[in-house]
N, C-alpha and C positions, 0 to 999 in steps of 0.2 A: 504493500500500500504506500500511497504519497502523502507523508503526514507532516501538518503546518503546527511549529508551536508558538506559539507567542507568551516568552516567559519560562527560556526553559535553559538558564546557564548557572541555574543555583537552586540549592535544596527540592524539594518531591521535583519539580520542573527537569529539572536534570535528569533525576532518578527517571523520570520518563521517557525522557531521548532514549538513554541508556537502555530500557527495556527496548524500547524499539528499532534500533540497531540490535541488541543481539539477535533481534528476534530477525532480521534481516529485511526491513523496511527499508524506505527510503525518507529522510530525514529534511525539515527547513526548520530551522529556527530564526524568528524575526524577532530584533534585535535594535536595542537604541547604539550600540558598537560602542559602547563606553566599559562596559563590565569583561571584552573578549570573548572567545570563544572556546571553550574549556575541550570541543569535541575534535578540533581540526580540521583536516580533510575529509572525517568521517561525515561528517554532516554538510549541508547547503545553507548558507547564512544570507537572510536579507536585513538591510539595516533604515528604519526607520523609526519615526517619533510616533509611539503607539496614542498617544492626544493629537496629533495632525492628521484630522483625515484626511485632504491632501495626500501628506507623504505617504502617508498607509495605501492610501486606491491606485498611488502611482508605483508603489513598489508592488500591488498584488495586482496590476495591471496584466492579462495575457497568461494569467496562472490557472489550474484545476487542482485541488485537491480531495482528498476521501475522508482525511477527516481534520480538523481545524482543531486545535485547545487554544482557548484562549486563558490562560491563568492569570490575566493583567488587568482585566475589565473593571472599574471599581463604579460605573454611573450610570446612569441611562442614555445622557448624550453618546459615550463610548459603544455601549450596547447598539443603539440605533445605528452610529456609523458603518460598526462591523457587518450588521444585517445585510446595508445596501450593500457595502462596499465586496462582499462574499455570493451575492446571490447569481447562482447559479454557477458559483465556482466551488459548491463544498458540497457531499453527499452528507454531513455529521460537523455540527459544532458539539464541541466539551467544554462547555462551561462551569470553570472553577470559583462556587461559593462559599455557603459557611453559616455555619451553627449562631453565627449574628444576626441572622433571617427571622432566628424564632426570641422574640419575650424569653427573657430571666425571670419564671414568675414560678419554681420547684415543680414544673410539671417536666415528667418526658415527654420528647415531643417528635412526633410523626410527621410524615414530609404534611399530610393536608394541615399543620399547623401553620404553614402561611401556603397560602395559595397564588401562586404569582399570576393565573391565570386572569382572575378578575381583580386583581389588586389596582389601585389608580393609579395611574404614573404623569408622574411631574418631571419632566424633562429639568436636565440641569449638568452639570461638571461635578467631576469627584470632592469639588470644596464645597458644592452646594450640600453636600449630607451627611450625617455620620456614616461611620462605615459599614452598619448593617444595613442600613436605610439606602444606601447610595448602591447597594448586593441585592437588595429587594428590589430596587427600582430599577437595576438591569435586566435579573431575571422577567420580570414583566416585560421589561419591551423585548427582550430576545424570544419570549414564548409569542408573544401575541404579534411580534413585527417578521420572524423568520420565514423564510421561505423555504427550509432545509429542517431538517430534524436538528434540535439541540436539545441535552442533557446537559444538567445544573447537578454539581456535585456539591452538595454539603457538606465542608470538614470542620470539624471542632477544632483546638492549636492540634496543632502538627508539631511532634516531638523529633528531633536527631538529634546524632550528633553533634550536624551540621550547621545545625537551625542557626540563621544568622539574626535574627529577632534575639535570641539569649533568652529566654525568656524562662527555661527549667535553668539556665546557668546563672540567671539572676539569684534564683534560691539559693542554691547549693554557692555559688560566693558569697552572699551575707553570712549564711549562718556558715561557714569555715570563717571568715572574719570577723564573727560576732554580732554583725551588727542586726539593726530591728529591723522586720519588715511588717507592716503594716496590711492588714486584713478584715473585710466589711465581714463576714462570713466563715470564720476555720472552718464549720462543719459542715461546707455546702460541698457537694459533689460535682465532680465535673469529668468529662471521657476526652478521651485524647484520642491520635494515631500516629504511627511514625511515618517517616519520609518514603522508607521501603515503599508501606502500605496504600501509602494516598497515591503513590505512583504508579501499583497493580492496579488502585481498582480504576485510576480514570484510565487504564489502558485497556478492564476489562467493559468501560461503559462507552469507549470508543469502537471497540473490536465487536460487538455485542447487539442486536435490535434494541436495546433502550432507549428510551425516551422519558422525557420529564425531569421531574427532581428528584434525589436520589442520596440520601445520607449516607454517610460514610464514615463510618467509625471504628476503634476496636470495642470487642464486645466488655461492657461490666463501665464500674464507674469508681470514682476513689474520692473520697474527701480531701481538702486541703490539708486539714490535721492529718491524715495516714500519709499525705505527701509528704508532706515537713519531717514527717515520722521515721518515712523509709532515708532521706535526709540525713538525721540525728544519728542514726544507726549505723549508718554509712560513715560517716566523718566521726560520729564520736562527741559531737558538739549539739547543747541544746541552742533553739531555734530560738529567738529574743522576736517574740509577734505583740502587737501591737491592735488592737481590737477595734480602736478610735484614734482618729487624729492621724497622724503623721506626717513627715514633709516627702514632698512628691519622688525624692529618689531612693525613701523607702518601701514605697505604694506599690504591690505584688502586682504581677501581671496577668495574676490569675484570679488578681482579688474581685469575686463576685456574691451578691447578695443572697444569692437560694440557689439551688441545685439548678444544673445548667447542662442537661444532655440530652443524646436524643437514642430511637431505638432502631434500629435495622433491617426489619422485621424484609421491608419490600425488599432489598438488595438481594437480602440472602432466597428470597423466593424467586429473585432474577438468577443464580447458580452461583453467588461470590461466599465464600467463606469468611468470618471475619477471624483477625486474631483475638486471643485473651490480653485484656492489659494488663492485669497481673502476674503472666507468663514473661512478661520483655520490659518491662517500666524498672522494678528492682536491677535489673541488669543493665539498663542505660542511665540510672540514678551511678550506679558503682561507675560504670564506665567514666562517667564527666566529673564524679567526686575524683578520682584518680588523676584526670588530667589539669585538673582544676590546682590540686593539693600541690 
C-alpha cells in the first residue's frame, strides 16, 4: 500500500512508519523539515506547513494514496482543509484523537459519549479552543465534511520511553528529587497506552474496514496514588503530593479531578487485542526510574 503520514518523525508517529516498512509498504511522510528525517532513504519525505493550506494542496498536488494518518490535526479549520485538499486522493483517512473528546465527570466512557456526528461545529484555528474542544471540532467536520472513509482514534496519554511530553518522567524526577507535586484528585483513575500500542492499533484501523470513532486503550485502569506508588517503590523515595494549591511547575500532568477513562469494548469486537497495563506500566516505571537515577 501507498501510505501518507503527516506527523510521523517522533514517538507512536514513528513507531508507525516503522511498522509499515517492515511490513513492506511504501512510505511518505509530510513534514515541516525542521525536526529531519529519522527514516532516510527508506521512506518519501514531502515538506510543508501543515496550517498553510496552500502549501499542503500544492505539495499533495498530483498524488493518490490508500490510506492518509493525519496525527497533526488539532481544529476544525485544519480538518476542513485536509477534506478538500485529499478528496479523491485517499481510499482511508486515520485520524489521531483523544480521550479529551469525552467530560472528566468518573464515568467510563464509550465512543457514543461524544458523538461527532451531530455535534455543532464552529469553524476556527487551533488557538480558537482548548485542546479537546479544538479534537471535537475536527472530528465533526472530518465525519460530516469527508468524502473518503475516516476513522478517529481515541488515545488516553501515550506512555514511552520516548514520550517527548515527559510527562511519566515528570513524576519519577520530582519524587527522586524530593520535590512536591501537586494533585486535584490522588484517587482518580486514569488508563494509558504505550507508543508500541497506539502504533498497532492505528495500523490495525488503517489496514482494517473501520470506520468511525474508535478508543484505544490498554485494558484496566490505575489511580494516581498506585502511580506515585509503583514510583516510591521503585526509587525508594516517598512522593511529597500536595492536594491544594501549588505553583504551576509543581502541577502533575496527570493531575485530574474524577476518574478519566474509557472502555474498549467496540475495538476489540473489531479483532484488536488490547494489552494489560498492569503487565508493562511496572516495567516502564523501572525502566525510566533507572535512566532517570
Amino acid at each position: 500500500m501507498n501510505i501518507l503520514v503527516l506527523g510521523g518523525t517522533r514517538f507512536f508517529g514513528k513507531k508507525l512508519v516503522e511498522l509499515y516498512l517492515q511490513n513492506g509498504h511504501s512510505v511518505t511522510i509530510l513534514t515541516r523539515g525542521q525536526s529531519g528525517n529519522p527514516f532516510g532513504t527508506k521512506v518519501k519525505q514531502l515538506i510543508a506547513n501543515r496550517d498553510d493550506a496552500d502549501s499542503l494542496s500544492q505539495v499533495l498536488s498530483d498524488t493518490t494514496w490508500d490510506i492518509v494518518y493525519d496525527n497533526i490535526c488539532y481544529s476544525p479549520n485544519e480538518a476542513h482543509n485536509i477534506c478538500n485538499i485529499l478528496k479523491g486522493k485517499t481510499k482511508k483517512l486515520v485520524f489521531t484523537s483523544t480521550l479529551s473528546t469525552y467530560e472528566i465527570d468518573g464515568i467510563v466512557k464509550t465512543e457514543g459519549d461524544f458523538n461527532p456526528f451531530d455535534y455543532e461545529v464552529r469553524m476556527g484555528n487551533r488557538e480558537d479552543f482548548s485542546y479537546g474542544e479544538g479534537k471535537r471540532q475536527a472530528e465533526a467536520v472530518l465525519f460530516k465534511e469527508a468524502t473518503f472513509p475516516v476513522v478517529a482514534v481515541r488515545f488516553p496519554i501515550v506512555m514511552g520511553e520516548n514520550d517527548y511530553t515527559r510527562r511519566l518522567h515528570f513524576h519519577i524526577e520530582r519524587i527522586l528529587q524530593e520535590q512536591p507535586i501537586s494533585l486535584p484528585n490522588i484517587e482518580a483513575k486514569m488508563s494509558f497506552i504505550t507508543d508500541d500500542e497506539a502504533a498497532a492499533f492505528l495500523y490495525f484501523a488503517g489496514s482494517t474496514p473501520i470506520e468511525g470513532p474508535y478508543n484505544a486503550t490498554a485494558t484496566g485502569a490505575i489511580s494516581l496514588k498506585d502511580l506515585l506508588g509503583l514510583i516510591e517503590e521503585t526509587t525508594g523515595k516517598h512522593a511529597k503530593i500536595s492536594l491544594v494549591g501549588g505553583d504551576e511547575m509543581s502541577q502533575s500532568p496527570y493531575g485530574v479531578p474524577a476518574d478519566w477513562y474509557m472502555t474498549t469494548t467496540k475495538a476489540e469486537a473489531a479483532g484488536f487485542t488490547f494489552s494489560q497495563l498492569h503487565d508493562w506500566l511496572p516495567t516502564l516505571v523501572k525502566t525510566l526510574v533507572k535512566e532517570l537515577q
